[in-house]
C-alpha positions in Angstrom: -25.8 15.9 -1.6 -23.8 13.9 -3.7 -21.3 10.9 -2.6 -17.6 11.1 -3.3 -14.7 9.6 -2.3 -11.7 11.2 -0.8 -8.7 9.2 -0.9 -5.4 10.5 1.0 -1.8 9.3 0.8 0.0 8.6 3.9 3.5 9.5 4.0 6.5 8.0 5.7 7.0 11.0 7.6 4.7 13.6 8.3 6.5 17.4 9.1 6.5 17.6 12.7 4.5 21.0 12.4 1.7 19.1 10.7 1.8 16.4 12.4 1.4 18.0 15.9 -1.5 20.3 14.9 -3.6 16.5 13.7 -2.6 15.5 16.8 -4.2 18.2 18.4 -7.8 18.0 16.2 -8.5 14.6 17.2 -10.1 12.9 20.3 -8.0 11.9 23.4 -9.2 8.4 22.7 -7.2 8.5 18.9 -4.5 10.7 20.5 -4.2 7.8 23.5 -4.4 4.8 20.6 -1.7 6.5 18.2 0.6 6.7 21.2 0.5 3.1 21.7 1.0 2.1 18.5 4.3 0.2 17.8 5.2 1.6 13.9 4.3 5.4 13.1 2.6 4.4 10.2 -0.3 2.8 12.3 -0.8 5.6 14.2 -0.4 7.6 10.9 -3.5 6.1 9.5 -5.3 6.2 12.7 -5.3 9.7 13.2 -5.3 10.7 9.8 -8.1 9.0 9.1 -10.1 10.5 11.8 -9.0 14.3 10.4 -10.1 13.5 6.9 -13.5 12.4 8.1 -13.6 15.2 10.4 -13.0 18.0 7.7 -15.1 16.3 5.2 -18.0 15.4 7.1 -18.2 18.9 8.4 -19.2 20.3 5.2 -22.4 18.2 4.8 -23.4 19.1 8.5 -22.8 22.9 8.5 -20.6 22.7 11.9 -17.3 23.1 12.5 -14.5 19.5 12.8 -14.7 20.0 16.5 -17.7 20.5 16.9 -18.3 16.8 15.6 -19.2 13.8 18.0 -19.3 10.0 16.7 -20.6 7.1 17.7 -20.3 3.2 17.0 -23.1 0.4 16.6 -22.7 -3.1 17.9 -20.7 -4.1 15.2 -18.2 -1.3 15.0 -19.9 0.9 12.3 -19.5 4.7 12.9 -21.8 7.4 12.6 -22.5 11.3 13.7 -24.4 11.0 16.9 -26.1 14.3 16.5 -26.4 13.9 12.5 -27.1 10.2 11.6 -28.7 11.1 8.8 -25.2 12.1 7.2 -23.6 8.3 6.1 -20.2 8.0 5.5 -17.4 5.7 6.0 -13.7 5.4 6.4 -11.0 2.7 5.7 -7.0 2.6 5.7 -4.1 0.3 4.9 -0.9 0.1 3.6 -0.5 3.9 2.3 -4.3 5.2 1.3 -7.3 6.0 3.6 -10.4 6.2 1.7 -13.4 8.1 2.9 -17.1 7.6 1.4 -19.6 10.0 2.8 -22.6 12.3 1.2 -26.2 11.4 -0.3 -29.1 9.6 2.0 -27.7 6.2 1.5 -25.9 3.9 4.0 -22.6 4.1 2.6 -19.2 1.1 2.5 -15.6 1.9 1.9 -12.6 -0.6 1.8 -9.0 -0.2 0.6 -6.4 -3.0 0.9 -2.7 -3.3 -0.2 -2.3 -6.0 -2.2 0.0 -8.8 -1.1 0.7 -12.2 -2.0 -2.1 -14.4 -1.2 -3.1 -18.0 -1.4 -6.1 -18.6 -3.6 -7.7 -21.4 -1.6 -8.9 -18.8 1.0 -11.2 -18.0 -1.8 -13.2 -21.6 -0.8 -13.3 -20.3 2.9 -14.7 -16.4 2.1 -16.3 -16.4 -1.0 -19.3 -17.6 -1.8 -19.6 -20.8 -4.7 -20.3 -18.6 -7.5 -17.0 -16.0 -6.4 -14.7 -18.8 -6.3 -15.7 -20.5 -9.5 -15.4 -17.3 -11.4 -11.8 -16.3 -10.0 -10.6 -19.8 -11.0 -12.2 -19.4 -14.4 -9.7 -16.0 -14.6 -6.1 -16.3 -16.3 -3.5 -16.8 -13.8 -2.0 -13.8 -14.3 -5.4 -12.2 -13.0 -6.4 -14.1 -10.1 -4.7 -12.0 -7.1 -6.0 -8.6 -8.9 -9.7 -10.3 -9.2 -9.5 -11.5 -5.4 -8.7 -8.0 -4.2 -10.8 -6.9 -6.1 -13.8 -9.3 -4.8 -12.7 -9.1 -1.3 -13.1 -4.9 -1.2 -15.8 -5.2 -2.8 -17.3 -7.6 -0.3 -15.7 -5.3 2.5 -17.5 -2.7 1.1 -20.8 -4.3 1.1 -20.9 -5.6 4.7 -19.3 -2.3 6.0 -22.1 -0.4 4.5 -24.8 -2.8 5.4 -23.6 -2.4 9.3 -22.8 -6.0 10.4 -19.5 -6.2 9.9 -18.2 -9.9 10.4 -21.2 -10.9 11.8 -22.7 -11.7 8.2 -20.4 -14.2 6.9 -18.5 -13.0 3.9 -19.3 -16.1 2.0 -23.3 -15.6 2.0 -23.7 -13.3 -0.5 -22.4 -12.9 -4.0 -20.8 -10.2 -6.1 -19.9 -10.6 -9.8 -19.8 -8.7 -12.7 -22.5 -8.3 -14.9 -23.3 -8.3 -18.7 -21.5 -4.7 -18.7 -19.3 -5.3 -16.6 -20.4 -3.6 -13.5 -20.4 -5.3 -10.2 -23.9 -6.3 -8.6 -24.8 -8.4 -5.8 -28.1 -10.7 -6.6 -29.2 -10.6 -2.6 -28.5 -6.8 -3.0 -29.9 -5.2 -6.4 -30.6 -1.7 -5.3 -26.7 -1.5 -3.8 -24.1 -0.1 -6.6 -20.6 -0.8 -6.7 -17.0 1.1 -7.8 -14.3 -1.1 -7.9 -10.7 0.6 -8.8 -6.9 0.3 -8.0 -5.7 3.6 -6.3 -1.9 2.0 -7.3 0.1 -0.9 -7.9 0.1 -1.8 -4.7 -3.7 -1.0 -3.2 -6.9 -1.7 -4.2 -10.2 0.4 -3.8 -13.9 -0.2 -3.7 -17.0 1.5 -2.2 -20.8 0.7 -1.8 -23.9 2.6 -1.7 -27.0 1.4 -0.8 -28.9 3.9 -3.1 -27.2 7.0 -5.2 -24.5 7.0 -8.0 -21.0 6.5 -6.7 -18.4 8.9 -8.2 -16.0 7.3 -11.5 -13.1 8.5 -9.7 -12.2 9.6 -6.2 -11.0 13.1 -5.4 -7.2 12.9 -4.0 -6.6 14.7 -0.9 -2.7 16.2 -0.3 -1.7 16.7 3.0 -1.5 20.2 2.5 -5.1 20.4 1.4 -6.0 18.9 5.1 -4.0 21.2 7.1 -5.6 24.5 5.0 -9.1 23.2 5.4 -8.5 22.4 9.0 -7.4 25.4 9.5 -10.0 26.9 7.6 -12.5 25.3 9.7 -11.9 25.5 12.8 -10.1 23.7 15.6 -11.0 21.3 18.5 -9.4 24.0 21.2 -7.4 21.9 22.6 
């Protein structure tokens, strides 16, 4: 079972027609949260996320999208309840959701949109070794690089399981001699590091298993066949 990465562009406006038949494949809890959100482009991601990892998951279980139930640990990481075995993991923001999911390994996924930042929140988050090499980067490179370190930091907590609750600044990840990203307190974990745009950033983490050089993009349209192809939640 190998991992890939899906990665899905959110549009401004969704057809109503699509948009009511997501609707209708997710859980009342998503349905209830999009409803409350204030901009369409939160609950956008939101429920779009949950329909991408519900078609795609699907296929490593053998079951039908509906016929999928999640759960959460303590820190907020998801997983199948009746198929834990199955890792995978989801992240949004600005106009991408990224899904990671296949092979045996715990599994990390984090996309950001990239916005102006200021660098000396690098001292807070990173660890000594992060923030001495993105000052030793050209000017010109030091937002890309943060992005860059802070998804791939994402990444690694999000697939260890902790989330917040292992400060960001405890561990390390750098480039090595080839220019592939390790983490010393992590050697067996393997990292992909990519822009999906000008505007976002990508990067993923497996905790054992070669990570795809590229991520397969996912149209709308492709969601919408394959939901359709694979069933519905009834509703």
């Amino acid at each position: 079972m190998m991992i890939t990465i899906c990665v899905l562009q959110v549009p401004e406006v969704l057809p109503e027609a699509y948009w009511n038949h997501f609707l209708s494949q997710v859980s009342a809890e998503r349905r209830e949260q999009a409803s409350r959100f204030m901009h369409q482009a939160d609950a956008y991601r939101s429920v779009l996320g949950e329909v991408l990892t519900r078609v795609t998951v699907s296929k490593f279980t053998g079951l039908a999208p509906a016929e999928l139930s999640f759960t959460r640990n303590s820190y907020g990481k998801p997983s199948l309840i009746h198929h834990s075995n199955v890792p995978f993991n989801v992240s949004h923001s600005g106009d991408w959701i990224a899904l990671i999911s296949g092979g045996v390994a715990e599994l990390g996924v984090d996309v950001e949109k990239i916005a102006p930042i200021e660098m000396q929140i690098a001292e807070r988050f990173f660890s000594p070794m992060e923030s001495q090499f993105l000052a030793t980067e050209p000017a010109e490179r030091q937002r890309e690089t943060f992005y860059r370190l802070w998804t791939l930091k994402e990444s690694y907590i999000k697939a260890v399981g902790m989330g917040l609750s292992m400060p960001l600044n405890s561990f390390a990840i750098l480039p090595d001699e080839r220019g592939d990203w390790r983490c010393e307190q992590a050697e067996e974990h393997r990292f992909h590091s990519q822009r999906l745009d000008d505007q976002h950033m990508l990067a993923a983490c497996s905790a054992g298993g070669d990570l795809p050089s590229q991520p397969e993009i996912v149209t709308l349209e492709d969601l919408y066949s394959q939901l359709k192809h694979r069933g519905s939640l009834g509703y």
